[in-house]
N, C-alpha and C positions, 0 to 999 in steps of 0.2 A: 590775115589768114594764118590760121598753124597747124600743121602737119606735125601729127605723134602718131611712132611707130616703131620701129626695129630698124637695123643696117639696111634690110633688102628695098623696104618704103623711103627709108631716106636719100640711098643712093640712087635711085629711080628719081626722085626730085631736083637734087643736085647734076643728076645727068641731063637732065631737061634745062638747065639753068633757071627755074622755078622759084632758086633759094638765096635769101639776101640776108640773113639773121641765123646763123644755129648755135644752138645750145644744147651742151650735150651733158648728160649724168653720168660721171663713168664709175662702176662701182669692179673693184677688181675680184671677180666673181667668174667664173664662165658655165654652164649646165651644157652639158653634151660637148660639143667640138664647137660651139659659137660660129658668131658670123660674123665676117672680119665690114667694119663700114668703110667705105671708099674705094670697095673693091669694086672694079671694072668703071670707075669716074676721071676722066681726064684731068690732067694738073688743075688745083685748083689756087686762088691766092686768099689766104684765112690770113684774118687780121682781130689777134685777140684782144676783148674787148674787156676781158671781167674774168678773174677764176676766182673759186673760194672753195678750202677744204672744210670738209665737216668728218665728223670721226669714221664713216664707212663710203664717201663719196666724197669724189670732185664734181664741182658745177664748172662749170667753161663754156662761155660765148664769145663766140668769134662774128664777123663780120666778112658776107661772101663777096669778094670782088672782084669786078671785072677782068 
């Protein structure tokens, strides 16, 4: 299954413990005031798995653990 969305859908997921795989795009950009991801998600243990820059973005997958 995969879940594509924004901070508020992701972290809704990762607060459920739902999430075993994320992969994030991060382009350093923001429109209005953004929306911070991880906000209100209890400690988590990320175990990175892959990054790779490309000229306007990092890819980064981690690994969600128990």
């Amino acid at each position: 299954m995969s879940v594509q969305g924004g901070a508020v859908t992701v972290d809704q997921y990762l607060a459920a413990g739902l999430v075993d795989e994320l992969r994030l795009h991060i382009v350093p950009f923001t429109l209005g005031a953004g929306t911070r991801l991880f906000d209100g998600v209890t400690a988590l243990r990320l175990e990175q798995v892959e990054s790779r820059a490309a000229t306007a973005v990092t890819h980064v997958k981690c690994r969600v653990r128990p």
